[in-house]
C-alpha positions in Angstrom: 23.7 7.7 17.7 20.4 7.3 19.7 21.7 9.4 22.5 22.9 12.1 20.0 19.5 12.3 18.5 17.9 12.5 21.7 20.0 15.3 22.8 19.3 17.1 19.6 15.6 16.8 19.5 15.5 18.1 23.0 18.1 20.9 22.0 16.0 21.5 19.4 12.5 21.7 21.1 13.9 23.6 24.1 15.1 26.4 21.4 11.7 26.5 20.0 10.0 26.9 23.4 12.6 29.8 24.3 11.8 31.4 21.0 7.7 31.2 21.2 8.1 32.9 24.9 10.5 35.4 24.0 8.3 36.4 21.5 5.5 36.9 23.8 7.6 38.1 25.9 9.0 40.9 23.8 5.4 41.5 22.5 4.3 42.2 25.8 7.4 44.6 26.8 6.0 46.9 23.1 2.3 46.8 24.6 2.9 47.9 27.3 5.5 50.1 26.1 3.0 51.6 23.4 -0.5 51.4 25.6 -2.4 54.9 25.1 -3.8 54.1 28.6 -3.5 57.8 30.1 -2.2 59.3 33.0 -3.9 62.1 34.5 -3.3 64.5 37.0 -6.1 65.6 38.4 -6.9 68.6 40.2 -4.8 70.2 43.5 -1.8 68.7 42.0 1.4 69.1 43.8 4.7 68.1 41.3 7.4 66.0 43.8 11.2 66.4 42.5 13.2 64.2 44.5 16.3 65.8 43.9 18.4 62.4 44.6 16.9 61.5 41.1 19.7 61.8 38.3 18.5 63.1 34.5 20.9 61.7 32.0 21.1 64.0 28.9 18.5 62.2 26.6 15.2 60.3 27.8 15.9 56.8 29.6 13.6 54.2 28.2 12.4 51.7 31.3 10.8 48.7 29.9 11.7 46.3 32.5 9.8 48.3 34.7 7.0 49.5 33.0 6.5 45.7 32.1 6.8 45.4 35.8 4.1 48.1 36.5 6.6 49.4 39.2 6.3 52.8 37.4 6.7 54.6 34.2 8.2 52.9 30.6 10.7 55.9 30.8 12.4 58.8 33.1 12.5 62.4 31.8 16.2 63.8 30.4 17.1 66.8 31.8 15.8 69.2 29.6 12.2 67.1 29.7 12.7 68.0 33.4 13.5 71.6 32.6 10.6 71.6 30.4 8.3 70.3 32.4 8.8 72.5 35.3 8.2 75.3 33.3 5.3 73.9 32.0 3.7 73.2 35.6 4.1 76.7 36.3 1.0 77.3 33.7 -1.3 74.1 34.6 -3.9 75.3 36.5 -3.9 71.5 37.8 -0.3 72.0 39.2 -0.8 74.3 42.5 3.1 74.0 43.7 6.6 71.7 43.5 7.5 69.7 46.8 11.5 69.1 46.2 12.6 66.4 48.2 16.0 67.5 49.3 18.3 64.7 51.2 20.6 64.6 47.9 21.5 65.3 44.3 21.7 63.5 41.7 23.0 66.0 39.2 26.2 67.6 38.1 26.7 71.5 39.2 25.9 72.3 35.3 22.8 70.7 35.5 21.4 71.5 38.9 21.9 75.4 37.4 19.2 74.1 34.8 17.0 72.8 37.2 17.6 75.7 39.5 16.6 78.3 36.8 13.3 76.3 36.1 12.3 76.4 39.5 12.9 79.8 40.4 10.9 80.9 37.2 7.9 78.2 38.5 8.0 80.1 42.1 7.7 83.2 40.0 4.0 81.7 38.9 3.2 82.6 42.6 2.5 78.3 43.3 4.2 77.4 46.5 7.7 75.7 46.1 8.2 73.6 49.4 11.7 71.6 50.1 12.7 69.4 52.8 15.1 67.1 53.7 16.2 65.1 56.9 20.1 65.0 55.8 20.4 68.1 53.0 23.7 67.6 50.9 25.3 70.9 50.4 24.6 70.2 46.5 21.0 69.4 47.2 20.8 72.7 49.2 21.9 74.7 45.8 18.7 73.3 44.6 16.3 73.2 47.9 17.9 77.2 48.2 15.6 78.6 45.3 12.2 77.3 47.4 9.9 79.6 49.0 10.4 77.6 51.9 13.2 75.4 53.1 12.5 73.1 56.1 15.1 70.8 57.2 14.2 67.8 60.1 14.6 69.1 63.9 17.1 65.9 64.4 18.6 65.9 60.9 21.5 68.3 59.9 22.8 70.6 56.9 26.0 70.2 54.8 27.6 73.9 54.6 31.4 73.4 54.7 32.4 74.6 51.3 33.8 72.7 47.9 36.5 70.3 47.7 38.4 68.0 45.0 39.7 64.7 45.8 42.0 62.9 43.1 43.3 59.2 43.7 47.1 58.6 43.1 48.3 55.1 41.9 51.8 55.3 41.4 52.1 53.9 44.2 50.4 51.0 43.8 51.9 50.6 40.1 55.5 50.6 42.0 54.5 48.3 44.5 53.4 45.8 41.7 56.4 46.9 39.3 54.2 48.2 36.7 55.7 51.1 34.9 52.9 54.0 32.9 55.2 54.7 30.2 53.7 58.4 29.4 53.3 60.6 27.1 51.7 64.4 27.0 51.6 68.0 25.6 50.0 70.1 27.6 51.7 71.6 30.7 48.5 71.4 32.9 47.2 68.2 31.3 46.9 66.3 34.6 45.1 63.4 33.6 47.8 61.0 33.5 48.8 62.6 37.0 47.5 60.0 39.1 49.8 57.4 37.5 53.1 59.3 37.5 52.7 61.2 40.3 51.3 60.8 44.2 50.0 64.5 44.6 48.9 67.2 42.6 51.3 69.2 40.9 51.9 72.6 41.2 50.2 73.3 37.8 47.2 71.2 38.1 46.7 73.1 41.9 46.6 76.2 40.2 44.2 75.3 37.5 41.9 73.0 40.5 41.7 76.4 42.6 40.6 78.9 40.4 37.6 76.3 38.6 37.1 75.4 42.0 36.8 78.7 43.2 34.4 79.8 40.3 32.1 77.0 41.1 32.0 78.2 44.6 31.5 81.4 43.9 28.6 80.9 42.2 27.2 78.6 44.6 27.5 81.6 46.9 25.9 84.0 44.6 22.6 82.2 43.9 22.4 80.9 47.4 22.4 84.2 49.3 20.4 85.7 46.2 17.5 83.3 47.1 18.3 83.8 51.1 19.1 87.1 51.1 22.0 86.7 52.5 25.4 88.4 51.8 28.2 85.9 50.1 30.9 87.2 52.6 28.5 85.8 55.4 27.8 82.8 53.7 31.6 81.6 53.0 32.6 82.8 57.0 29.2 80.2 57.8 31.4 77.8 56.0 35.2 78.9 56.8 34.2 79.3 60.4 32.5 75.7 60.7 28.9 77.6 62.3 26.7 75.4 61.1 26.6 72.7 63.0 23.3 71.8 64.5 19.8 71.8 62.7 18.9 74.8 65.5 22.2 76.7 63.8 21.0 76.4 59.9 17.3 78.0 61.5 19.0 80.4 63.6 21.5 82.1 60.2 18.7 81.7 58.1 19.4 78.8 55.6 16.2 77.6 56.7 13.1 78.4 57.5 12.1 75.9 60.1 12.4 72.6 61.4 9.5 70.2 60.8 8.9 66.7 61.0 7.6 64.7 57.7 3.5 65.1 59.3 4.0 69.1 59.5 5.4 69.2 56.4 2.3 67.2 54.9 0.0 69.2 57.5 1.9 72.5 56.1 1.2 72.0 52.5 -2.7 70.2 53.3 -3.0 74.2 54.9 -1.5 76.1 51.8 -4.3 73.8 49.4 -6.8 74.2 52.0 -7.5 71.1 52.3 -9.9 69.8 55.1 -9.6 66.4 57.9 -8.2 63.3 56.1 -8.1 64.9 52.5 -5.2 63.4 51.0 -2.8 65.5 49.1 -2.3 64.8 45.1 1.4 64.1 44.6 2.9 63.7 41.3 5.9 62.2 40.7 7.9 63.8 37.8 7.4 61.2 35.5 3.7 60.2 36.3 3.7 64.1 35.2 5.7 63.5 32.1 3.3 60.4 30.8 0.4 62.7 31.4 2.2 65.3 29.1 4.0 63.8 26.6 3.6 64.7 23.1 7.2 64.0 21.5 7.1 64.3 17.8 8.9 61.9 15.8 9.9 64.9 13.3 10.8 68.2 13.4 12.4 71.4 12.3 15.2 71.2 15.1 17.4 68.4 15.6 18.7 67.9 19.6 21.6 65.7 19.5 23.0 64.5 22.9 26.2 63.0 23.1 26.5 62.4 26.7 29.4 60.2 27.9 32.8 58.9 27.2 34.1 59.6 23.1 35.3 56.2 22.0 35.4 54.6 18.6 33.4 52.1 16.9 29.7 51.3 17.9 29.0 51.6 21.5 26.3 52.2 24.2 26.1 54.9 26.7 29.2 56.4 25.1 29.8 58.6 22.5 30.8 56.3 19.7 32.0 57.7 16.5 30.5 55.0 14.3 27.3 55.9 15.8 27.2 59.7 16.1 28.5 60.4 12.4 26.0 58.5 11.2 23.0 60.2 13.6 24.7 63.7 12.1 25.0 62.6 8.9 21.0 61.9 8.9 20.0 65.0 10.9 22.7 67.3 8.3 20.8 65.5 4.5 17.1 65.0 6.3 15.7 68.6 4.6 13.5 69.1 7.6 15.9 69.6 9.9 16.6 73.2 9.5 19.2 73.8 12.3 21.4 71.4 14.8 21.8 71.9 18.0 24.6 69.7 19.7 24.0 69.2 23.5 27.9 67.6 24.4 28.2 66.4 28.3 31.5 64.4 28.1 35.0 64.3 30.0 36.6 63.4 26.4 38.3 60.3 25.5 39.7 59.0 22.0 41.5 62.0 20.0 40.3 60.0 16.7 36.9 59.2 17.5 37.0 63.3 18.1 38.0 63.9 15.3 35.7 62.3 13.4 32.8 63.6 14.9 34.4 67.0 14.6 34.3 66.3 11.1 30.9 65.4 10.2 29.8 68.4 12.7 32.1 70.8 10.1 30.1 69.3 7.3 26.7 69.7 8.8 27.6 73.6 9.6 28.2 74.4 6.2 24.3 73.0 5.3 22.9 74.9 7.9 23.5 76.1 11.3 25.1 74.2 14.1 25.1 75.4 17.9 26.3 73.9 20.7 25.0 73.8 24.5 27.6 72.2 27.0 26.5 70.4 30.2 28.7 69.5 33.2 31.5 69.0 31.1 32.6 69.8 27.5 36.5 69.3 28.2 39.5 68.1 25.9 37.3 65.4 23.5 34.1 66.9 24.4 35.7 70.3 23.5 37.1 69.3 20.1 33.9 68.7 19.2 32.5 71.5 20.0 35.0 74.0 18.7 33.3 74.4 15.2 29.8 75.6 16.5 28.3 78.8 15.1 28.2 79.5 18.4 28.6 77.3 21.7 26.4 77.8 25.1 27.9 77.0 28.3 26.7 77.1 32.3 28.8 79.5 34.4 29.9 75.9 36.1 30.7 73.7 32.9 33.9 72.1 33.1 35.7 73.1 29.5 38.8 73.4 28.0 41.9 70.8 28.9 42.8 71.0 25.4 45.8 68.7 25.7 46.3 65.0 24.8 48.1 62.3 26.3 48.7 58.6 25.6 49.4 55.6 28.2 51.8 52.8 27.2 52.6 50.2 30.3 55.7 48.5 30.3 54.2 45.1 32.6 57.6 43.0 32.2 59.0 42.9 35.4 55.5 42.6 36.9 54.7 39.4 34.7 58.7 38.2 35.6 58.4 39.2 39.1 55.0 38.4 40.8 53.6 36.0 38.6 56.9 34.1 36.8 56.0 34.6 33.2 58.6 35.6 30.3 57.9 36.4 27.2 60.0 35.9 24.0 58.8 37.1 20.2 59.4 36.8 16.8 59.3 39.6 14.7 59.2 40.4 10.7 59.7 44.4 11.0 62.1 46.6 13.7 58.6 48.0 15.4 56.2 45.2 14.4 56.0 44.7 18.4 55.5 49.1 19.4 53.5 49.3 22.1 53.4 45.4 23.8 53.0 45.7 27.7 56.0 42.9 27.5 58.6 44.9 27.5 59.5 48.5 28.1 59.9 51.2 24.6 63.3 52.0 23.3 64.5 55.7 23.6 63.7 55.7 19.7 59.9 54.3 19.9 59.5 56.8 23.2 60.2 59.7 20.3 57.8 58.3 17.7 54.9 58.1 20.4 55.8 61.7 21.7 56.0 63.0 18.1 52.5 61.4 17.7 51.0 63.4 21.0 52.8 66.5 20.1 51.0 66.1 16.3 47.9 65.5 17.3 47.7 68.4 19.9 49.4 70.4 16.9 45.9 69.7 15.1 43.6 70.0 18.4 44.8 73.6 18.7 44.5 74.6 15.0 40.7 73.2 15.2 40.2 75.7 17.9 41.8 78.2 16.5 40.1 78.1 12.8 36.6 77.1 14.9 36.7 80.3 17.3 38.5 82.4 14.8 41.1 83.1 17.6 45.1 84.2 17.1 46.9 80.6 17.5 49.4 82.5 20.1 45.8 82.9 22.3 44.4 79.7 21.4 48.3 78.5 23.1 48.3 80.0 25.7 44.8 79.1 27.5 45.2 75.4 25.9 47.8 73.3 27.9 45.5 71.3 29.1 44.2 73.6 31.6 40.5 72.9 32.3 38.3 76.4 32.6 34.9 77.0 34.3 32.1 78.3 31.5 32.6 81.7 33.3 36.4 81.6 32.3 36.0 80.3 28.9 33.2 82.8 28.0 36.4 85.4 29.1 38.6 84.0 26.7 36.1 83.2 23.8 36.3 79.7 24.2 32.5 79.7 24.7 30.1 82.5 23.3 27.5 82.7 26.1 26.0 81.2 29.1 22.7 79.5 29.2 20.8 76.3 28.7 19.8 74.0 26.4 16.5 76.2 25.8 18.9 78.6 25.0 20.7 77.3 22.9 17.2 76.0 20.9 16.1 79.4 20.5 19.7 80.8 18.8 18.9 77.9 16.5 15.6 78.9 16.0 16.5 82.3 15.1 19.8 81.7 13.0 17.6 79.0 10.7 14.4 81.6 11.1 12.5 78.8 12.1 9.2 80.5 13.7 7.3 77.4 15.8 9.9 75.6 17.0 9.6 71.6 16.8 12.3 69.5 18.5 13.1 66.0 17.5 15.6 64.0 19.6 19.0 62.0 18.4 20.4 59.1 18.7 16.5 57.7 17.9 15.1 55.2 20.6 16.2 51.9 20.0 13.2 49.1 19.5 11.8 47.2 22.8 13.7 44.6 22.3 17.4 46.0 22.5 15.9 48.7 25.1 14.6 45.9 27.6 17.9 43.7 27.4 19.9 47.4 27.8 18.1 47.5 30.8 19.1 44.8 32.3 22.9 45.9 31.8 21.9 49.0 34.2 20.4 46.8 37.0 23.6 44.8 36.6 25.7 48.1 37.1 23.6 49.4 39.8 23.9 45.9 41.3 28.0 46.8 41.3 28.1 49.9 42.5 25.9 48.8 45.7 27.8 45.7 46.8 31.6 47.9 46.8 30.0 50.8 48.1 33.0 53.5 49.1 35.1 51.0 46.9 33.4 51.7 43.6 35.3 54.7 43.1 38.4 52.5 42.9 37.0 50.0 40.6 36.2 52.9 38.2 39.7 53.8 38.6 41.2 50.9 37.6 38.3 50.3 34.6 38.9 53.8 33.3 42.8 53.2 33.4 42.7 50.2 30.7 40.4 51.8 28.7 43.0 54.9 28.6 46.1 52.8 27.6 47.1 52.4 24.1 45.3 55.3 22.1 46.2 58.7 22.1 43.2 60.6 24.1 41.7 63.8 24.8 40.3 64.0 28.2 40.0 65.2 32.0 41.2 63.4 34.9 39.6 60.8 35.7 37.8 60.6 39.3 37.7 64.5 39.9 35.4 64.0 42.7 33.9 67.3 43.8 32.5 68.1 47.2 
């Protein structure tokens, strides 16, 4: 008993201690957090991008290292970015924009974003400087719209044109005598592809060359725009493998000259006119941010981001439907908000969770208007719940479309038999209590009740689109299937009204809800210090992951994202397109 007590007490004490610093330590995290200490530019400014950086959707909140004093308590979202780009271009503090350019961070949608706002800030006539050592052929899209592009005089320049690379498992399933029982309506659905077949299909080649060549094309376009340089030239520089050598980028003119780190620094001390051992003032993007934030905490114009996978329930870094009907629910009865606008960067995933959503967005359309603006991708899920827009925004290379569904039952038996000796035996109270157990494979009947599910669900998918776009169903059948469209291709077939940006999309808003000074306020609301510091450390764990498999966390994603798929019927792209 002595021993018991003693072990409480000091259970007991220990808890208190942990609670008193946790406290602190949580109080500390919302000073710092809060602090009005103020960042300021100062004169001769010079804004760096590194173009490696990746902006999610919405604002990331970085406690852990704002607490840290490594940096800023939170990184810009893409259209913070955008915005403050455009806002350099008019501070007389800013003089021009050094984009680091080895890589990029960003989808093709959103480097068009960023693009956009840096052409318009070279229009200010400030200098717009890139360089890189090693410049990605994605970074180049981006480093393309400078004034000047430098490129290191031992480094080198990806030009060789886009690719796609899926992974096949089948395979591997056969190997460990694991059978995907699946199920899907949509001819050029090719999500479940990887699992029932070991190369594309004809189909799904047809629909991966034409987005792929829109994407391409494109990349063409605005490259020799800002080059001057015919597209015919540009794809024989990549058909015809000519650039190979730094001296080779110089001589065809994708650059404009190869300098070491120094001459660029020397380069841009000349352009300021600065004199001897002046030091340049860089600003990183979001030591620019801090000095220029003013976010309101109301407004007229609610910006909802759902960026991420659409699941059910409560969730983070997904779109959960618990979560966002909810957030729309609030922005649809808060009498402020006198227009939505419904920023959607997803690959899909649950068909119910979409539904839901899709819902709730129906609702808050008929109490005022609703637009959407579509990111990298908007496909399958992430196009259901767009489909009822007044009218939807996409990039010329948004992923859209695939509407299609599919569902993944695995039949494990004679892989639990075989390689690991475990048998199963049941008891059951119904004919189908047991539908869907990875124990044993479906009967021809329960194969026909799953199917009929699919082919219901895509029934209601397509009449959404077709009541949402006001489109003839035979139309809305035909470019369904499944088959996944560019924003260029979808604008074509009214799929998608126009293309442009979030800022457009804000200012359709504007005008539909004849709102005259526009004020923005930004769903899902930050979550308190607390949650936001111990979120944080769930992303160091991630990045943590991803750097020990290196070239083997693409396979690990794989085999995450393929039991998340199994069970419920989804909505959604194949998984891993990896483009090039």
């Amino acid at each position: 008993m002595r021993s018991f007590l003693k072990f409480f007490f000091a259970s007991f004490v220990a808890l208190i201690v942990f609670s008193i610093v946790g406290f602190f330590f949580v109080l500390m995290i919302a000073v710092r957090m809060t602090s009005d200490k103020k960042v300021v530019v100062g004169s001769n400014a010079v804004l760096v991008i590194d173009l490696n950086d990746h902006y999610a959707e919405q604002r990331v909140q970085t406690p852990l290292r704002a607490l840290t004093g490594d940096g800023a308590g939170s990184d810009p979202g893409l259209y913070d970015a955008v915005r403050l780009i455009r806002q350099a271009a008019t501070d007389d503090n800013v003089k021009g924009i050094y984009l680091k350019a080895d890589g990029n961070g960003n989808g093709y949608a959103s480097s068009e974003e960023i693009r956009r706002a840096i052409v318009d800030f070279a229009k200010s006539k400030k200098f717009v400087y890139a360089y890189g050592e090693v410049i990605s052929q994605n970074a180049y899209f981006l480093a393309s719209a400078a004034n000047k592009v430098y490129l290191h005089p031992k480094g080198g320049i990806d030009f060789s044109g886009f690719s796609v690379t899926m992974m096949y498992l089948k395979g591997t399933l056969e190997k460990l005598e694991i059978q995907p029982q699946i199920f899907y309506n949509g001819k050029f659905k090719s999500a479940t592809e990887p699992l029932r077949e070991t190369k594309m299909t004809e189909a799904n080649r047809i629909q991966t060359t034409a987005f792929l060549g829109e994407l391409y094309g494109d990349f063409l376009m605005k490259v020799g725009a800002s080059r001057g340089i015919d597209t015919a030239t540009l794809h024989q520089y990549a058909n015809e493998a000519t650039i190979q050598y730094p001296e080779d980028a110089l001589k065809y003119k994708l650059v404009d000259g190869l300098k070491y780190d120094d001459e660029i620094m020397d380069e841009i001390k000349r352009t300021l006119n600065l004199k001897g051992d002046d030091k340049v003032n860089f600003v990183a993007l979001n030591k620019y941010d801090e000095a220029n934030s003013s976010y309101e905490g109301s407004g007229n114009i609610a910006l909802i981001y759902a960026e991420g996978d659409i699941v059910g329930g409560s969730a983070d870094k997904a779109i959960a439907s618990e979560d966002f009907i909810k957030t729309i629910r609030e922005a649809r009865q808060d009498k402020d908000i006198k227009a939505i606008v419904f920023r959607v960067n997803s690959p899909g995933g649950s068909a119910l969770a979409s539904e839901g959503i899709w819902r709730e967005l129906t609702l808050a359309r008929k109490a005022k208007p609703v637009i959407v603006t579509m990111g990298n991708y908007a496909a399958s899920g992430g196009y259901y719940i767009s489909c009822m827009a007044d009218s939807i925004f996409a990039e010329p290379t948004t992923l859209t479309g695939s509407i299609g569904v599919f569902a993944i039952l695995p039949n494990m038996q004679a892989f639990f038999n075989n390689k690991l000796g475990i048998t199963f035996d049941a008891v059951k109270t119904a004919e189908y209590a047991d539908l869907g157990s990875t124990s044993r494979p479906l009967t021809e009947k329960e194969k026909f009740m799953v199917q009929r599910s699919v082919d219901t669900i895509y029934a209601t998918f397509k009449n959404r689109v077709t009541e949402g776009r006001k489109l003839q169903a035979t139309i809305v059948d035909s470019i369904a299937q499944g088959r996944v469209w560019t924003g260029i291709q979808a604008r074509k077939m009214g799929l998608v009204d126009r293309l442009g940006g979030i800022d457009d999309a804000v200012n359709c808003a504007a005008r539909m809800a004849n709102v005259a000074e526009v004020k923005i306020v930004a769903y899902p609301k930050p979550k308190d210090p607390y949650q936001q510091f111990f979120k944080s450390l769930g992303g160091v764990r991630a990045s943590m992951v991803k750097e020990e498999l290196g070239e083997h966390y693409q396979l690990y994603q794989t085999i995450k994202e393929l039991k998340q798929l199994t069970g419920e019927i989804q909505a959604k792209l194949p998984y891993n397109l990896i483009i090039q």
